[in-house]
C-alpha positions as a LaTeX table, in Angstrom:
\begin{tabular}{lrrr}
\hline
Residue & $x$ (\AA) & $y$ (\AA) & $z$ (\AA) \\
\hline
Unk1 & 150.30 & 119.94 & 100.08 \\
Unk2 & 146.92 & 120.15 & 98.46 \\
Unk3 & 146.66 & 116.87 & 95.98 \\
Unk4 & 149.20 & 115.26 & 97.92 \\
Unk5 & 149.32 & 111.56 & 96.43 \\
Unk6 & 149.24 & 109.34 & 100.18 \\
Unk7 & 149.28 & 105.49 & 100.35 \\
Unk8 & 150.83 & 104.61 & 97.27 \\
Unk9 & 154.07 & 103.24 & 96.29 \\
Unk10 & 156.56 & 105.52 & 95.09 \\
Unk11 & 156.85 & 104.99 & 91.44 \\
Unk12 & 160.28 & 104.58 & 89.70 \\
Unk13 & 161.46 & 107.33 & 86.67 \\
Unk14 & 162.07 & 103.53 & 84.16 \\
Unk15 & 158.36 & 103.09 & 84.63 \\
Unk16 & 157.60 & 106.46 & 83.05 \\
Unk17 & 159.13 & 105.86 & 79.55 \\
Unk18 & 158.27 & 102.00 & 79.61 \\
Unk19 & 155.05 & 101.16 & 77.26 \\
Unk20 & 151.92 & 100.95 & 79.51 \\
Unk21 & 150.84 & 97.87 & 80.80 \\
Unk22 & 146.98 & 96.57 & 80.48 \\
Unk23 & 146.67 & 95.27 & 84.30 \\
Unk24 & 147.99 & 99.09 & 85.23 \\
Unk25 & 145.48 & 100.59 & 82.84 \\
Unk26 & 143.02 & 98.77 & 84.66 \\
Unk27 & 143.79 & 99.61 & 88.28 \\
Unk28 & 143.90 & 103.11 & 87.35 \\
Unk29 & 140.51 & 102.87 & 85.93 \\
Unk30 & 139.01 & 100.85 & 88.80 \\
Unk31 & 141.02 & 103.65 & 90.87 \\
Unk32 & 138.99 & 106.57 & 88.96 \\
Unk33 & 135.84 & 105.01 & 89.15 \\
Unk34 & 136.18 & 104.63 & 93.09 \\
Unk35 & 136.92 & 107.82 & 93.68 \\
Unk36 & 133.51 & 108.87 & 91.42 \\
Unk37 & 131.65 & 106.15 & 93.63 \\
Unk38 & 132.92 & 108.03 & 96.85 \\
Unk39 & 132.58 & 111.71 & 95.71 \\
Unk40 & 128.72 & 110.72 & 94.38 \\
Unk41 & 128.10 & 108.93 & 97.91 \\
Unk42 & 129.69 & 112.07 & 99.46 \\
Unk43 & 127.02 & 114.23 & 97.81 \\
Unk44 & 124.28 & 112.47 & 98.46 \\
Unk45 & 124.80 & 112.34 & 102.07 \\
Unk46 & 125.16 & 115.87 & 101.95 \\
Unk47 & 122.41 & 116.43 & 100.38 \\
Unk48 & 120.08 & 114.42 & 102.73 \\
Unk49 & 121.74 & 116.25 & 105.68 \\
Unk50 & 120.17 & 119.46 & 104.29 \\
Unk51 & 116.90 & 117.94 & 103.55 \\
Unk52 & 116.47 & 117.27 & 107.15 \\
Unk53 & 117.52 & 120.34 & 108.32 \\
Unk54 & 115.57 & 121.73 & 105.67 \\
Unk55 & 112.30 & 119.74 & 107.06 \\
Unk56 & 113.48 & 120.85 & 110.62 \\
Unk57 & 112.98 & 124.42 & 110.30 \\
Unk58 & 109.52 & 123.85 & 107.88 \\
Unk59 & 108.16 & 121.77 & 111.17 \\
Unk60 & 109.46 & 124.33 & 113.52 \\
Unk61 & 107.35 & 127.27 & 111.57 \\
Unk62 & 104.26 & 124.56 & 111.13 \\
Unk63 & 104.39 & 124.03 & 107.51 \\
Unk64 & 103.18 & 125.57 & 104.17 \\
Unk65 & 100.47 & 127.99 & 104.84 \\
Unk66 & 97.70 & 128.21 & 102.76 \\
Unk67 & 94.67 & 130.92 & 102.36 \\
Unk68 & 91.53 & 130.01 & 101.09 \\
Unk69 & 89.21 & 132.56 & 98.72 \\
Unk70 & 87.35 & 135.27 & 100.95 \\
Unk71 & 90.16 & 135.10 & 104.14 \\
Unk72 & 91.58 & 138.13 & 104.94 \\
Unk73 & 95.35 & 138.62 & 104.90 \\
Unk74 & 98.09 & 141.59 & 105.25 \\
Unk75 & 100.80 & 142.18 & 102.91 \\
Unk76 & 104.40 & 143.14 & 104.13 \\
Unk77 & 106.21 & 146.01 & 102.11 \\
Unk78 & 109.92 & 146.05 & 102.26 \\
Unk79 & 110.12 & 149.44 & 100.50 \\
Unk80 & 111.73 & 151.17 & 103.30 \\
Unk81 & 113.77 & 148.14 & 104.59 \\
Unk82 & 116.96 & 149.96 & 102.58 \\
Unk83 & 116.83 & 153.16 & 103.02 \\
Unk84 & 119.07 & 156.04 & 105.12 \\
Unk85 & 116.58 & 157.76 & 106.69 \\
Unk86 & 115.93 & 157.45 & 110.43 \\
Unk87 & 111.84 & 158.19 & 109.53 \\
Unk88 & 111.47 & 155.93 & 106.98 \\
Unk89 & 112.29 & 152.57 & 109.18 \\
Unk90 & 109.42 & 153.37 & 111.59 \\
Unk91 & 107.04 & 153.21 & 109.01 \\
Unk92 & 104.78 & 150.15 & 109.96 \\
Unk93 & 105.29 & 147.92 & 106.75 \\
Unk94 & 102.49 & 145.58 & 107.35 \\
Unk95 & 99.79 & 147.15 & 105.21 \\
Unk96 & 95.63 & 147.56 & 105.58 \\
Unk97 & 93.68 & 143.98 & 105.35 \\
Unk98 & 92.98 & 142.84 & 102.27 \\
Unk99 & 91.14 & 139.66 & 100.70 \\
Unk100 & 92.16 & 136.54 & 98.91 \\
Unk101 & 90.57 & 136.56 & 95.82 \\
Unk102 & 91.81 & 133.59 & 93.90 \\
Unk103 & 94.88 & 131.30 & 94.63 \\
Unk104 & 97.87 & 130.72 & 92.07 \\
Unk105 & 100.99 & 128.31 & 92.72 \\
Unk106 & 102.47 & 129.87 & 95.74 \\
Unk107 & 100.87 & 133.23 & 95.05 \\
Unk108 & 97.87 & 134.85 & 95.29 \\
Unk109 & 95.67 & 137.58 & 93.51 \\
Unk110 & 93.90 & 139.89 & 96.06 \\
Unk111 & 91.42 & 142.84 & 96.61 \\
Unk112 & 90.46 & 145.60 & 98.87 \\
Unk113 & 87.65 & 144.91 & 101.86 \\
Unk114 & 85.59 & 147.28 & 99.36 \\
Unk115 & 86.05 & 144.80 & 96.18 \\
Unk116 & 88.69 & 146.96 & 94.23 \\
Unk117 & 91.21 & 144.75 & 92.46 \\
Unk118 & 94.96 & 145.02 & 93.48 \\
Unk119 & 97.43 & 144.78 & 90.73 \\
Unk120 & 100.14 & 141.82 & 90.67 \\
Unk121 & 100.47 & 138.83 & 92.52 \\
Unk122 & 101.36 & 138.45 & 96.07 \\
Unk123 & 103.29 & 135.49 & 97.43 \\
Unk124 & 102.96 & 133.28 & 100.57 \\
Unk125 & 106.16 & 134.86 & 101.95 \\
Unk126 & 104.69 & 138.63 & 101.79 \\
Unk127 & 101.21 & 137.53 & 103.12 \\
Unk128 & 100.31 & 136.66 & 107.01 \\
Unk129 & 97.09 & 136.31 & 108.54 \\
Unk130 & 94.90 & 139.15 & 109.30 \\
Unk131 & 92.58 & 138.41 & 112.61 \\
Unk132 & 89.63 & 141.10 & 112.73 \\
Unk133 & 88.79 & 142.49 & 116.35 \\
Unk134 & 86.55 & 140.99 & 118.05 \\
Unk135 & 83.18 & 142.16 & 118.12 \\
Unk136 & 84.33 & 144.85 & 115.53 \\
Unk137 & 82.44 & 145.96 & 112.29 \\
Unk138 & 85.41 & 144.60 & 110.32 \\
Unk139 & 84.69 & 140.93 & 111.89 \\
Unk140 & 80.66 & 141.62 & 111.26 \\
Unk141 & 81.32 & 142.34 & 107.78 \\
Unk142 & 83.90 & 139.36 & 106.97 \\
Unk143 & 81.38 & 137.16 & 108.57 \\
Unk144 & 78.65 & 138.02 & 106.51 \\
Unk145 & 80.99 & 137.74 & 103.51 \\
Unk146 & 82.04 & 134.50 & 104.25 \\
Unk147 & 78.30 & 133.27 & 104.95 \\
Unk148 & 77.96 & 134.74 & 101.23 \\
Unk149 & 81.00 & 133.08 & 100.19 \\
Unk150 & 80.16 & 129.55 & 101.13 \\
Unk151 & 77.68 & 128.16 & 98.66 \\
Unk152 & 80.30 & 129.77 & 96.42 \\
Unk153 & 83.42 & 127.35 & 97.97 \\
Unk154 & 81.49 & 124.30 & 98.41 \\
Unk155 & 80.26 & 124.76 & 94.13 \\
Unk156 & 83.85 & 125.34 & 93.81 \\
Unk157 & 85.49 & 122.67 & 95.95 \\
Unk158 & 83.11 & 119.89 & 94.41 \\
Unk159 & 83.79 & 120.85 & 90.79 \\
Unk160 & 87.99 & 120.49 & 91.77 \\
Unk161 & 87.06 & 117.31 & 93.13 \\
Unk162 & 85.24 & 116.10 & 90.10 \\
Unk163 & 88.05 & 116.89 & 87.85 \\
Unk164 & 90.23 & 114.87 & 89.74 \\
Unk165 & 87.83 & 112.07 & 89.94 \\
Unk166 & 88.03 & 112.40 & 85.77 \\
Unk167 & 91.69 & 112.56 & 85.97 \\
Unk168 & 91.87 & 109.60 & 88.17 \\
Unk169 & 89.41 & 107.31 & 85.69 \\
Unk170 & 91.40 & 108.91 & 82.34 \\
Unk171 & 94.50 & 107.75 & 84.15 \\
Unk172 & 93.15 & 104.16 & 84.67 \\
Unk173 & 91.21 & 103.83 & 81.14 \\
Unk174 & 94.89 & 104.95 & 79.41 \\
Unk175 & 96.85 & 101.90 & 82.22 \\
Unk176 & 98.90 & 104.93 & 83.73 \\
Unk177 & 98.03 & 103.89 & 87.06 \\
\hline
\end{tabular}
């Protein structure tokens, strides 16, 4: 019963070979362009009902994450997630700390606690935060790094915010704003 024509007159066999009328042309048309109206509304909704549900489950797991340069981080290694063998799935697949070296789009380039380059790009997904222990050299070490680090991020930060500033004036000197 699939494309079952409902709520419409029952239309005689004469009216099939009879030359087509304008006032029919145009209910059909009006008819068509309904059913486009309703089938675009019908999407839309849809489409906002995953959006929320969407931003649900982003507030539920607090949001995009971000690391800054010098944090350290883990990366997650999903080599062994397929495999047959019983040994294999105990491997721990979160791997040693490592640092954030410089931040891409949604990825980021790292390094080794001892400054060696890692090849590739890792993205936010693979990465989680990696909290030294407590009193620990690890956590004496990052901490000097970081007090290193810091004239570095504030030069850093206040250049990015001057190029915005001269994005911001170009935009208002061309009337884009």
């Amino acid at each position: 019963m699939l494309g079952a024509i409902v709520n419409t007159p029952k239309t005689q066999i004469s009216a099939s070979v009879e030359a087509l009328v304008a006032t029919d042309a145009k209910a059909h048309m009006a008819y068509v362009a309904q059913q486009r109206l309703d089938g675009y509304a019908a999407r839309v909704e849809y489409a906002l009902g995953r959006k929320a549900a969407f931003d649900r489950r982003v507030e539920k797991n607090g949001g995009e994450i971000t690391y800054r340069k010098g944090d350290l981080v883990q990366v997650y290694s999903s080599t062994w997630g397929y495999t047959f063998r019983c040994l294999k799935k105990l491997i721990f697949r979160w791997s040693t700390p490592h640092r954030v070296v410089e931040k891409l789009s949604h990825s980021y380039r790292l390094e080794t606690i001892d400054g060696v380059p890692l090849e590739g790009e890792y993205n936010t997904r693979r990465l989680r935060p990696f909290v030294p222990k407590i009193g620990g050299r690890l956590e004496r070490t990052q901490q000097q790094f970081e007090a290193h680090l810091a004239p570095i991020l504030e030069e850093d930060e206040r250049r990015e915010l001057e190029a915005v500033e001269r994005g911001r004036a170009e935009a208002v000197g061309s009337g884009l704003e």
